[in-house]
SETORMAR-223034 format. One record per residue: residue number from 1; residue in one letter; z, y, x of N, C-alpha, C, O in turn. Coordinates in nm, 4 decimals, decimal comma, always signed. Layout:
<lumzas>
  keza  martor      n_up   n_north    n_east     ca_up  ca_north   ca_east      c_up   c_north    c_east      o_up   o_north    o_east
   NUM       A         Z         Y         X         Z         Y         X         Z         Y         X         Z         Y         X
...
</lumzas>
This chain:
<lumzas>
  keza  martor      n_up   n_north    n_east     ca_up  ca_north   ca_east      c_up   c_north    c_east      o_up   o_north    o_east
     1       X  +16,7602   +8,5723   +3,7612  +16,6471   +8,6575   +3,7289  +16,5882   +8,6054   +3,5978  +16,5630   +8,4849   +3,6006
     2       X  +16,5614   +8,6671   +3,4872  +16,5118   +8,6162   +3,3532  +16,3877   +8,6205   +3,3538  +16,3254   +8,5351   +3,2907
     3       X  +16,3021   +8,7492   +3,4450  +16,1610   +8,7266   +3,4346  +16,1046   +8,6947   +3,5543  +16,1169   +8,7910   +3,6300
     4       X  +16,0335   +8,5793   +3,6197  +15,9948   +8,5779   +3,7099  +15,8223   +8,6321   +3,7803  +15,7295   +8,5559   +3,7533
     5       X  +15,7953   +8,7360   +3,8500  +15,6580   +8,7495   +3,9041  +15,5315   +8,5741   +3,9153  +15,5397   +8,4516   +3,9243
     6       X  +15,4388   +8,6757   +3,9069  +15,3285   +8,5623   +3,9378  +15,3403   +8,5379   +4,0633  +15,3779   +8,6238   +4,1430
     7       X  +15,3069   +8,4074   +4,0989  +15,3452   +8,3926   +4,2637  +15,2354   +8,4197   +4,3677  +15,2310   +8,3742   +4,4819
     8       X  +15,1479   +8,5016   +4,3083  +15,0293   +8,5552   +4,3982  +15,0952   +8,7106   +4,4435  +15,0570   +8,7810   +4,5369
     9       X  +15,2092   +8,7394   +4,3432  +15,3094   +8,8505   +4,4583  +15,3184   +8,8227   +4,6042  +15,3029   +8,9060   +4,6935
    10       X  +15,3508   +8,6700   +4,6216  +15,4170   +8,6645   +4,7896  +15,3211   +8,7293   +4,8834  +15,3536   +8,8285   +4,9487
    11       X  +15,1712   +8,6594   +4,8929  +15,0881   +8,7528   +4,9254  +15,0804   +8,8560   +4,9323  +15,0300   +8,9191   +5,0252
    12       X  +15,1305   +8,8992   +4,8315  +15,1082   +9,0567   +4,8533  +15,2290   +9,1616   +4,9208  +15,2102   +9,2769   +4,9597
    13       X  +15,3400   +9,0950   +4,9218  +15,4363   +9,1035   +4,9835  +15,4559   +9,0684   +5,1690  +15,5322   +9,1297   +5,2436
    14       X  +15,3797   +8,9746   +5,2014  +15,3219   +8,9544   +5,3291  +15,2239   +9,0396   +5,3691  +15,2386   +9,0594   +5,4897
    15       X  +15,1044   +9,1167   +5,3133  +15,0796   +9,2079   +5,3614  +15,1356   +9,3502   +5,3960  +15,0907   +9,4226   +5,4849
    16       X  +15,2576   +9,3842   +5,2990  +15,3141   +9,4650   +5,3012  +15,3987   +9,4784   +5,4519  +15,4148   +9,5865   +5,5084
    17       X  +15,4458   +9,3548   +5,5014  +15,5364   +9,3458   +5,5982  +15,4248   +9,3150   +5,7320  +15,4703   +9,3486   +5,8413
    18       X  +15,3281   +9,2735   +5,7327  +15,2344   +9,2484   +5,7929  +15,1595   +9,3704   +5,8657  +15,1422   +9,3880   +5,9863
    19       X  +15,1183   +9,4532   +5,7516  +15,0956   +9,5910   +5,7656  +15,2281   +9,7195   +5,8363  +15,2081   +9,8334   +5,8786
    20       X  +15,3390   +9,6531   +5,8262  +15,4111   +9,7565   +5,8701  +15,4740   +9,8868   +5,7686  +15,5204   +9,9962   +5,8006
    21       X  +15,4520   +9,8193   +5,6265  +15,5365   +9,8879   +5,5115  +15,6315   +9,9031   +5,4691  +15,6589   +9,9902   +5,3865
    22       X  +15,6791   +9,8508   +5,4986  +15,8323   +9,8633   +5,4651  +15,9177   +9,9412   +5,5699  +15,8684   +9,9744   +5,6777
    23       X  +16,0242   +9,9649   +5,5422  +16,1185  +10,1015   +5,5880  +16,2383  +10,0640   +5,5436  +16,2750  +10,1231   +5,4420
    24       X  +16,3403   +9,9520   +5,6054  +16,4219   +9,9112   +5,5775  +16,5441  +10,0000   +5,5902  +16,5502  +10,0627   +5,6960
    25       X  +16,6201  +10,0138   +5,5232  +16,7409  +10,1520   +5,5709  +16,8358  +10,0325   +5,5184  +16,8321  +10,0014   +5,3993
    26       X  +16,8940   +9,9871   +5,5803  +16,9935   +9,8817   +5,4963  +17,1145   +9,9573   +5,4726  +17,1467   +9,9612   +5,3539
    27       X  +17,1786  +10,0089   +5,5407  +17,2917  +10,1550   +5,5450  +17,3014  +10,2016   +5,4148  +17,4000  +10,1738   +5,3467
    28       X  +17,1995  +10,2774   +5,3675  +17,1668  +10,3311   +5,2566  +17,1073  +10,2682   +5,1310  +17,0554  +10,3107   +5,0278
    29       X  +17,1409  +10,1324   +5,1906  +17,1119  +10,0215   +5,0260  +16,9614  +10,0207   +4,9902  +16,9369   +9,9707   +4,8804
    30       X  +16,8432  +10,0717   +5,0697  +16,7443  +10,0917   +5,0591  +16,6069  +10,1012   +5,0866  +16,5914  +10,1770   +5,1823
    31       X  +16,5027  +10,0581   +5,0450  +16,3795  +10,0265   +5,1359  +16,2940  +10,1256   +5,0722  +16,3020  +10,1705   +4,9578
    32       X  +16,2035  +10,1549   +5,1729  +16,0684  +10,2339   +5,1463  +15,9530  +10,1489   +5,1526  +15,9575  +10,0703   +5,2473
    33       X  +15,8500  +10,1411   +5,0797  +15,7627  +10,0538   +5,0499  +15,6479  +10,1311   +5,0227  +15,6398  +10,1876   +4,9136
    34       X  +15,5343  +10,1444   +5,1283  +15,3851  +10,1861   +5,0976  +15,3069  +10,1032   +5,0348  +15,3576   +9,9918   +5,0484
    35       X  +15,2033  +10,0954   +4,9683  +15,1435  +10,0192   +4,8777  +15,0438   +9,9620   +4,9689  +15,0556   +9,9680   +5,0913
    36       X  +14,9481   +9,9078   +4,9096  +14,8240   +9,8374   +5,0310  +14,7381   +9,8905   +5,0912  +14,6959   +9,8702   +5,2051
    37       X  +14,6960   +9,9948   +4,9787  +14,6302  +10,1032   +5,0247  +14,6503  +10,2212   +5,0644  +14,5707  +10,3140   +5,0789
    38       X  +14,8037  +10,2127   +5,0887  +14,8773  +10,3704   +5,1554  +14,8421  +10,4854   +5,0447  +14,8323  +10,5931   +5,1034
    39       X  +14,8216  +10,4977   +4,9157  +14,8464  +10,5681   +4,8895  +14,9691  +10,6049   +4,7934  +14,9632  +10,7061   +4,7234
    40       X  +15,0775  +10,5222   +4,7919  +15,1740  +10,5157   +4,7082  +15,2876  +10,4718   +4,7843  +15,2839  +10,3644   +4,8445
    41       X  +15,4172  +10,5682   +4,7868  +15,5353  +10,4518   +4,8397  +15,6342  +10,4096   +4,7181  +15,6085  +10,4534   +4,6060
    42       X  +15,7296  +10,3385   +4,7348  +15,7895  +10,2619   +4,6066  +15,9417  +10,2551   +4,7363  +15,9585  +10,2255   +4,8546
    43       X  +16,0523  +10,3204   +4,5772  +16,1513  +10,2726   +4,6538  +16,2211  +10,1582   +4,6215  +16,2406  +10,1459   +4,5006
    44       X  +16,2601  +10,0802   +4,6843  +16,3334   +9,9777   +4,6267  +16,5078   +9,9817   +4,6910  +16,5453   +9,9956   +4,8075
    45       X  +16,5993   +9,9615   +4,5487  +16,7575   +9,9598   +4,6219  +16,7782   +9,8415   +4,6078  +16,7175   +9,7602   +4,5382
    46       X  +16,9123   +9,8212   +4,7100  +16,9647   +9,7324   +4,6908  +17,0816   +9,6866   +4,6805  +17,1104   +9,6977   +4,7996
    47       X  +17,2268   +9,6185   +4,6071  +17,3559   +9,6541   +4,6544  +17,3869   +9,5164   +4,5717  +17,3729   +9,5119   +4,4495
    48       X  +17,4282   +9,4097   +4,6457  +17,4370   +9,2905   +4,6329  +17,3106   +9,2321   +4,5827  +17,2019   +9,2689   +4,6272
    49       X  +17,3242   +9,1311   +4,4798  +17,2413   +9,0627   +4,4210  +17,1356   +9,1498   +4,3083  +17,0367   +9,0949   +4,2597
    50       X  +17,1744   +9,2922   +4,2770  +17,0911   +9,4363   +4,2010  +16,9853   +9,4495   +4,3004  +17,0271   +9,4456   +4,4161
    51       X  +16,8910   +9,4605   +4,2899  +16,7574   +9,5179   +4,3150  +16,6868   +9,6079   +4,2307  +16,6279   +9,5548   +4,1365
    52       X  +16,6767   +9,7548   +4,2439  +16,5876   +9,7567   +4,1570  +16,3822   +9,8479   +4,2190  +16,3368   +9,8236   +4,3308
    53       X  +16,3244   +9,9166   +4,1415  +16,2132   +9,9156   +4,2396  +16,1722  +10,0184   +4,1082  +16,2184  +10,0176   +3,9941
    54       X  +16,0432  +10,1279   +4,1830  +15,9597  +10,1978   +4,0606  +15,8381  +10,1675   +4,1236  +15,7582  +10,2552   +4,1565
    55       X  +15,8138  +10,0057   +4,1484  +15,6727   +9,9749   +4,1480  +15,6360   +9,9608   +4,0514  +15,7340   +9,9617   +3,9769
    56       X  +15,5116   +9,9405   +3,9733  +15,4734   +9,9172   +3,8370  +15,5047   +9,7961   +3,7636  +15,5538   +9,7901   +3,6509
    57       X  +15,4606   +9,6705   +3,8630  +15,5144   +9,5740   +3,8723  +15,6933   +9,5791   +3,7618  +15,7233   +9,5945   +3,6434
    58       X  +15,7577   +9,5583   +3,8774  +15,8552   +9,5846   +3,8565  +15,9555   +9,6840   +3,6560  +16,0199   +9,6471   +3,5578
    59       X  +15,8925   +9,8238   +3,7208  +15,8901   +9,9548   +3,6279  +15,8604   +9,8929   +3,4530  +15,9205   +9,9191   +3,3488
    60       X  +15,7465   +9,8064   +3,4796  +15,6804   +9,8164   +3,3852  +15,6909   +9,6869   +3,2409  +15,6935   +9,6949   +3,1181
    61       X  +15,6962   +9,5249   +3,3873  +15,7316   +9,4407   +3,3446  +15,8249   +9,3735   +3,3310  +15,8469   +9,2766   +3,2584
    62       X  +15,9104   +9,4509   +3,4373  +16,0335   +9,3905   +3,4043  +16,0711   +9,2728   +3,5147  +16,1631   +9,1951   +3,4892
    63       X  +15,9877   +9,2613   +3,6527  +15,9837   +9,1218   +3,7180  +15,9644   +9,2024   +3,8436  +15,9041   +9,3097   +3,8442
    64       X  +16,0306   +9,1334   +3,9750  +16,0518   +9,1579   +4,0936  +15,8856   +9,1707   +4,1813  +15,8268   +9,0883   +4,2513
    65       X  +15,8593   +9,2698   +4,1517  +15,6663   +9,3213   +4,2119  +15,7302   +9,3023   +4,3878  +15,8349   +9,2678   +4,4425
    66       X  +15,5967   +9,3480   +4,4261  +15,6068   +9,2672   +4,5790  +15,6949   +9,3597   +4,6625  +15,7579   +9,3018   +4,7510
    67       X  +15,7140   +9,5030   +4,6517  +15,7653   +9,5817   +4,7478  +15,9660   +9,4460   +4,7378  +16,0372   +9,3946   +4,8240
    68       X  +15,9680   +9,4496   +4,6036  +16,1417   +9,3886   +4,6563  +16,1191   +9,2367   +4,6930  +16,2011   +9,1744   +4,7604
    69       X  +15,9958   +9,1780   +4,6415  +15,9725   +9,0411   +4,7039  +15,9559   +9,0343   +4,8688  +15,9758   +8,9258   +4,9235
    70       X  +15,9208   +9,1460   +4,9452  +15,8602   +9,1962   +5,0782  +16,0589   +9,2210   +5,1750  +16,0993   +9,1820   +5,2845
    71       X  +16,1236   +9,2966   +5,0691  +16,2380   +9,3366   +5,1209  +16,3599   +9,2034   +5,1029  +16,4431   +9,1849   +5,1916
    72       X  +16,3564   +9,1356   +5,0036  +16,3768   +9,0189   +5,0019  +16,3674   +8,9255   +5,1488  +16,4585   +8,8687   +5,2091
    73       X  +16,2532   +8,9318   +5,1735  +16,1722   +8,8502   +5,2993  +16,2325   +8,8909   +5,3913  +16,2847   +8,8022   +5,4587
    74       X  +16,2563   +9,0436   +5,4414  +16,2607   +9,0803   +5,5243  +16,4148   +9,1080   +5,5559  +16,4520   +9,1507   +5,6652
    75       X  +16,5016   +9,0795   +5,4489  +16,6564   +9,0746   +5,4714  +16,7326   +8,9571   +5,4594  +16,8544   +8,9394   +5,4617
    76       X  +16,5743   +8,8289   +5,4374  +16,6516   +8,7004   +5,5198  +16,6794   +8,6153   +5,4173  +16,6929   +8,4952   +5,4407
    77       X  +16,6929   +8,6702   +5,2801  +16,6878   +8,6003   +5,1627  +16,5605   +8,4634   +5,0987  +16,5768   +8,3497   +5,0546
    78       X  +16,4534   +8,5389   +5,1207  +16,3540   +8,5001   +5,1508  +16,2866   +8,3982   +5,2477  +16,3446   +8,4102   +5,3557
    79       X  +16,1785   +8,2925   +5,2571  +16,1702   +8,2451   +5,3804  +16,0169   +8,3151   +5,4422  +15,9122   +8,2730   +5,3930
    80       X  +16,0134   +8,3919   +5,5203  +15,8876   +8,4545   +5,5705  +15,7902   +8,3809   +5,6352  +15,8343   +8,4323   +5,7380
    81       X  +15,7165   +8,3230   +5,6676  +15,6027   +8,2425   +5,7828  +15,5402   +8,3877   +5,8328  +15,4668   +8,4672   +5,7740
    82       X  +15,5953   +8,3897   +5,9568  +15,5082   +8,4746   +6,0409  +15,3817   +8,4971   +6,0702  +15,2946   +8,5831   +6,0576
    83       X  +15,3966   +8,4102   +6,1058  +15,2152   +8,3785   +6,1559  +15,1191   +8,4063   +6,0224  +15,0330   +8,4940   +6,0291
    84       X  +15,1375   +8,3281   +5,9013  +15,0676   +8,3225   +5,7556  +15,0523   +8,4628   +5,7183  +14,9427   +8,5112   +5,6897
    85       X  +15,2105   +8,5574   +5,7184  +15,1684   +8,6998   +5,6772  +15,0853   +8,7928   +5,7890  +15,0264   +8,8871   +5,7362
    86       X  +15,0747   +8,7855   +5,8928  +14,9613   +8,7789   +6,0204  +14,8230   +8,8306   +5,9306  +14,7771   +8,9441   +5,9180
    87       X  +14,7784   +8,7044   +5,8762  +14,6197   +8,6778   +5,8348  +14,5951   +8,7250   +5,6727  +14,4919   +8,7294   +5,6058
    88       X  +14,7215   +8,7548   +5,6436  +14,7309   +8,8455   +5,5507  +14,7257   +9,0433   +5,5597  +14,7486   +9,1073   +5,4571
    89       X  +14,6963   +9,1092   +5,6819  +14,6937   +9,2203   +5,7047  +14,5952   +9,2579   +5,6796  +14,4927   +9,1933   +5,7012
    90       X  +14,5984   +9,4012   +5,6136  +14,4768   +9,4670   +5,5625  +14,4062   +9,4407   +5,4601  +14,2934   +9,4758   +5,4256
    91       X  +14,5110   +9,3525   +5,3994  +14,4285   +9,3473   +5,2467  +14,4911   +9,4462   +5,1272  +14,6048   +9,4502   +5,0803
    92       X  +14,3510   +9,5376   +5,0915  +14,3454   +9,6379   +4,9831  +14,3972   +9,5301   +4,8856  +14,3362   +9,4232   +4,8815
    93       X  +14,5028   +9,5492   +4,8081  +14,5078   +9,4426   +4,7062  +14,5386   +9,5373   +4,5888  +14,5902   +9,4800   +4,4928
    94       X  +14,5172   +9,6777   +4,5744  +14,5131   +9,7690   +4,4937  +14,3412   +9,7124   +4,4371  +14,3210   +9,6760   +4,3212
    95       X  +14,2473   +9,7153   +4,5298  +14,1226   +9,7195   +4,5182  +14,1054   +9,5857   +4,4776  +14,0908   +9,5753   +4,3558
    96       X  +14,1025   +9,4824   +4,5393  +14,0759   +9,3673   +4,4306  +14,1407   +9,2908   +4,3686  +14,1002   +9,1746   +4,3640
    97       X  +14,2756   +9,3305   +4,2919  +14,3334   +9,2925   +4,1795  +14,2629   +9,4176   +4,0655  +14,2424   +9,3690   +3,9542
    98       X  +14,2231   +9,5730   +4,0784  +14,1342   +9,6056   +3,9897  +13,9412   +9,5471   +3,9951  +13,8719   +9,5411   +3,8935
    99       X  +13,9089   +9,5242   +4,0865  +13,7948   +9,4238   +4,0820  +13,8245   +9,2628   +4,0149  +13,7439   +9,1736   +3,9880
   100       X  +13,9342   +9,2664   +4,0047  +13,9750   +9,1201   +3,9099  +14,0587   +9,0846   +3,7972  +14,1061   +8,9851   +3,7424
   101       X  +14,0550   +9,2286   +3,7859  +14,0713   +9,2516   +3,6132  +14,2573   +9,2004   +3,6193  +14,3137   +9,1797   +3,5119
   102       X  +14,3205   +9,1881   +3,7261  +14,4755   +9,1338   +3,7216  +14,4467   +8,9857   +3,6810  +14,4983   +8,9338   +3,5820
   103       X  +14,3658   +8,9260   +3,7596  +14,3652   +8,8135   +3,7424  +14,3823   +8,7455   +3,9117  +14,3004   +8,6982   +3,9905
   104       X  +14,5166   +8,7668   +3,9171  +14,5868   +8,7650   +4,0781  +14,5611   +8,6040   +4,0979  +14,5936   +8,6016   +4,2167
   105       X  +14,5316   +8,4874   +4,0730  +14,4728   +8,3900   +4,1116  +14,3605   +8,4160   +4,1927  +14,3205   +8,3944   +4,3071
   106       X  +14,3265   +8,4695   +4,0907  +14,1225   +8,4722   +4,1704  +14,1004   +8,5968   +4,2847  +13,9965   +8,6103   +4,3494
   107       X  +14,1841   +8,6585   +4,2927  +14,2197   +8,7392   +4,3736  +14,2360   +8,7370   +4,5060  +14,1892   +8,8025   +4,5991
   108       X  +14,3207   +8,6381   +4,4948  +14,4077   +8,5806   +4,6086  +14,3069   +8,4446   +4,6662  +14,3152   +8,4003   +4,7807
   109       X  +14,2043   +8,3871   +4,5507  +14,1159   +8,3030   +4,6158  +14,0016   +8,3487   +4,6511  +13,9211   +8,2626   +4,6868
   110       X  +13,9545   +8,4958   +4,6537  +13,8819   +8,5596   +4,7238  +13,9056   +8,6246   +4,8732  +13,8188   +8,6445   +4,9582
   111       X  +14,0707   +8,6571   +4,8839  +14,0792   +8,6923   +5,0097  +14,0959   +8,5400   +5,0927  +14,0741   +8,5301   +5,2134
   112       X  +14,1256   +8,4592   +5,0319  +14,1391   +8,2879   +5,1141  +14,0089   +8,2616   +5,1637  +13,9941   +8,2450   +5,2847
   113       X  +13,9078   +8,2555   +5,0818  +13,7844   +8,2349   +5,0831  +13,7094   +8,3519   +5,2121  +13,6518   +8,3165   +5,3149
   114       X  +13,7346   +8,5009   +5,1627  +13,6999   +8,5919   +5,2563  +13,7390   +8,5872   +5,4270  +13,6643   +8,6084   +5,5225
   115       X  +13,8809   +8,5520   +5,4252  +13,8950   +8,5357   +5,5393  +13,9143   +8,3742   +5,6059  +13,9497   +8,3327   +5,7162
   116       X  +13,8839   +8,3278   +5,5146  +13,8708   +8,1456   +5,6020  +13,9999   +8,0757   +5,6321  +14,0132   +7,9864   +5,7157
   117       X  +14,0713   +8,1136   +5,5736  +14,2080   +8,1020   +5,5286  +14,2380   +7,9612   +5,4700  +14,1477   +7,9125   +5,4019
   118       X  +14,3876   +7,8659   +5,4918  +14,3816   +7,7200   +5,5054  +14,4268   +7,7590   +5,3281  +14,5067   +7,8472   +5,2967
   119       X  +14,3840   +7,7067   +5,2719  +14,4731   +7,7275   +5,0926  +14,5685   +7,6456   +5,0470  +14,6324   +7,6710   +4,9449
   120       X  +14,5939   +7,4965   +5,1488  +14,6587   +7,4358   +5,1198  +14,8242   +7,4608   +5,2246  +14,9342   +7,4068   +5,2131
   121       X  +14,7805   +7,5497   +5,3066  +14,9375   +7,5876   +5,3994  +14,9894   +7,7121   +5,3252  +15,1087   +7,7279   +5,2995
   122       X  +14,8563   +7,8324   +5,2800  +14,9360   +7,9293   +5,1994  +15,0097   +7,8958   +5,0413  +15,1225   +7,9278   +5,0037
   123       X  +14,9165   +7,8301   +4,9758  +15,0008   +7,7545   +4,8548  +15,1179   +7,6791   +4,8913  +15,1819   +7,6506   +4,7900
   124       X  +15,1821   +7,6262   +5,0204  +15,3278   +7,5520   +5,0359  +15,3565   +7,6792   +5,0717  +15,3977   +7,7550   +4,9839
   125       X  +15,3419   +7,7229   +5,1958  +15,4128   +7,8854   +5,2094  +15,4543   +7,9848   +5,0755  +15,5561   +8,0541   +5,0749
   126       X  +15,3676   +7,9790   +4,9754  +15,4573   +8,0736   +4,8264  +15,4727   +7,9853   +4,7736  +15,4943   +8,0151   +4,6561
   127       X  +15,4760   +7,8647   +4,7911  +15,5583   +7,7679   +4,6687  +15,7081   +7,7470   +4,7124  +15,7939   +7,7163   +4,6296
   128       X  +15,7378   +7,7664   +4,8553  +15,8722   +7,7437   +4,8979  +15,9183   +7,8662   +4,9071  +16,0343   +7,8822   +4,9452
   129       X  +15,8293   +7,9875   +4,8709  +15,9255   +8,1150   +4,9041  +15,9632   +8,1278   +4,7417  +16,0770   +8,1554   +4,7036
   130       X  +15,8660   +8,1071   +4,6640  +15,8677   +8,0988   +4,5247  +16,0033   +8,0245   +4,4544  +16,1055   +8,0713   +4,4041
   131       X  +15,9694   +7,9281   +4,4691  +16,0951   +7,8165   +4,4237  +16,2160   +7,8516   +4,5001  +16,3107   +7,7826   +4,4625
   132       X  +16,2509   +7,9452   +4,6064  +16,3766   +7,9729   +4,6816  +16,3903   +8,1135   +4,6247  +16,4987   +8,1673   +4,6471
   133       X  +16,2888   +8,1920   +4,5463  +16,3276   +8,3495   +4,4388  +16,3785   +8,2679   +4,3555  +16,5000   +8,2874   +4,3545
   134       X  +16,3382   +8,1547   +4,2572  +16,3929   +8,1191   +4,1581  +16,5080   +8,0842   +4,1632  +16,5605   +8,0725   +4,0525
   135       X  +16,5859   +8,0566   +4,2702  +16,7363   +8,0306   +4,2342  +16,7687   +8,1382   +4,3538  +16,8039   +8,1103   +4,4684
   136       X  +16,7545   +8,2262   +4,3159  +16,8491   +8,3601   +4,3542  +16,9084   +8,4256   +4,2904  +16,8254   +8,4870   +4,2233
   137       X  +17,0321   +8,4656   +4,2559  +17,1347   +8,4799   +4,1480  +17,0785   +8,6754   +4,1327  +17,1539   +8,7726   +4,1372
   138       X  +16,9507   +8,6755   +4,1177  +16,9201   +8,8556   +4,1246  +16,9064   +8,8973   +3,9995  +16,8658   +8,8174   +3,9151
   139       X  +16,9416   +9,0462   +3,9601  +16,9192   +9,1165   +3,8797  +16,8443   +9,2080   +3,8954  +16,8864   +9,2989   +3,9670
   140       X  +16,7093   +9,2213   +3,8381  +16,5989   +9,2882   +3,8843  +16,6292   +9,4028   +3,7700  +16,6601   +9,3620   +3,6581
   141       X  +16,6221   +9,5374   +3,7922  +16,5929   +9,6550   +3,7098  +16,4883   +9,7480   +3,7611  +16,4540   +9,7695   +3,8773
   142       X  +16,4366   +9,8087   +3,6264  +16,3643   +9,9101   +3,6775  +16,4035  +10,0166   +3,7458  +16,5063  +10,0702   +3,7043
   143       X  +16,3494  +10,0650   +3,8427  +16,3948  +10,2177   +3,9334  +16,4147  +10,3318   +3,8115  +16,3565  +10,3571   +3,7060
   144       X  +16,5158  +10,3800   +3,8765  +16,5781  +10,5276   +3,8642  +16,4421  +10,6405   +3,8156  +16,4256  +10,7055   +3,7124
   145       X  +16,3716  +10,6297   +3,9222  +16,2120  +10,6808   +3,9325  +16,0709  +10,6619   +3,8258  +16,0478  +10,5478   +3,7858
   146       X  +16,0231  +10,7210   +3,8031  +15,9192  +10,6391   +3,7823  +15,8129  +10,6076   +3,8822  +15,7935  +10,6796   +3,9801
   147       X  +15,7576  +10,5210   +3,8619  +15,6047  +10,4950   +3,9460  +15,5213  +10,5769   +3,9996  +15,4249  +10,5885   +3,9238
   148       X  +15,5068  +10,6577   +4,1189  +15,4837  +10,7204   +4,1801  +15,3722  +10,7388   +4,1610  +15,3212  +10,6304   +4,1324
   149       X  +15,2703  +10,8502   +4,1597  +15,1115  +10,8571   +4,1595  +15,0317  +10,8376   +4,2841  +15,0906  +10,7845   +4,3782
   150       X  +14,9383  +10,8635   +4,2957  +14,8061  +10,8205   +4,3947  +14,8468  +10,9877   +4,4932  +14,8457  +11,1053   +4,4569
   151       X  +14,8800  +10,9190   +4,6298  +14,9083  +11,0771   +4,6792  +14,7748  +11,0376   +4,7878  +14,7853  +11,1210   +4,8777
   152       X  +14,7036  +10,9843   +4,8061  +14,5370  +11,0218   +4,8760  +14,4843  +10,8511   +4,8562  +14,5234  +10,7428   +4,8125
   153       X  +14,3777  +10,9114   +4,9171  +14,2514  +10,7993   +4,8587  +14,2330  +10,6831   +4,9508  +14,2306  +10,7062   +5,0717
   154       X  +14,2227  +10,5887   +4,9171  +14,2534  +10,4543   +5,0056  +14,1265  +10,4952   +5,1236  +14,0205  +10,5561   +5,1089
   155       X  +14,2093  +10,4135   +5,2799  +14,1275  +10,4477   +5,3677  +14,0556  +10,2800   +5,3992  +13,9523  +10,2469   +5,4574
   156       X  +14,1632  +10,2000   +5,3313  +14,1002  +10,0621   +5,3779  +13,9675   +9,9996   +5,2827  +13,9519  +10,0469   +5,1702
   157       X  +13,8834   +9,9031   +5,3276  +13,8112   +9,8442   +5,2408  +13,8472   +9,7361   +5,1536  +13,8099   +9,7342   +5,0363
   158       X  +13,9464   +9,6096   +5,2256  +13,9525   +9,4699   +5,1438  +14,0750   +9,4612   +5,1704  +14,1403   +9,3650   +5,1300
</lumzas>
């Protein structure tokens, strides 16, 4: 992989699977991916070590955004902590990564903080899922698609 995501993705990738977003079709080389706030799905393929995704993330920068970091996780590549993506459910992270200007640190230390959350078990939890993306022999491309628009208005708060 030449560009790697910020590692406040994993998070956000644990809510995704946490929440019940993803839509694994492995058959068809392919995942369905709702956003945090349900109003967006993202497809992501897959066919060996190719991934590609029309999350924005992804689409835009050029780096594996959370829907293929989430499908990753969830096809074993990845190492998941169950329990950790648990206490990660229900976080709008549409809503406060724009309350934080994409400053996904402080982001991610507001929902730690918000929900009373250990910071020193979730920082080893994405540092070992982190450092185990970095030597994954993947080729991340942008989707076929583009980035899907806002199809209704977030129902969650945080």
């Amino acid at each position: 992989m030449t560009k790697l995501p910020p590692i406040e993705k994993i998070p956000e990738a644990w809510t995704a699977i946490a929440d019940g977003h993803v839509r694994l079709e492995p058959d068809a080389g392919r995942a369905l991916v709702e956003s945090s706030n349900e109003a967006k799905t993202y497809t992501v393929t897959f066919d060996g070590d190719t991934y590609t995704s029309n999350d924005n993330a992804t689409y835009w920068q050029g780096y594996a955004g959370y829907p293929i970091i989430a499908v990753l996780m969830l096809r074993g590549r990845l190492p998941l902590d169950g329990s950790l993506s648990e206490q990660f459910r229900d976080v709008d992270w549409k809503s406060i990564n724009d309350r934080f200007k994409r400053d996904y640190a402080g982001a991610l230390d507001e929902v730690i903080s918000e929900r009373g959350l250990d910071k020193d078990r979730v920082t080893a939890a994405m540092t070992l899922a982190y450092d185990d993306l970095k030597e994954l022999p993947l080729t991340i491309k942008r989707g076929s698609v583009r980035p899907p628009k806002s199809t209704k208005t977030s129902t969650k708060t945080k």
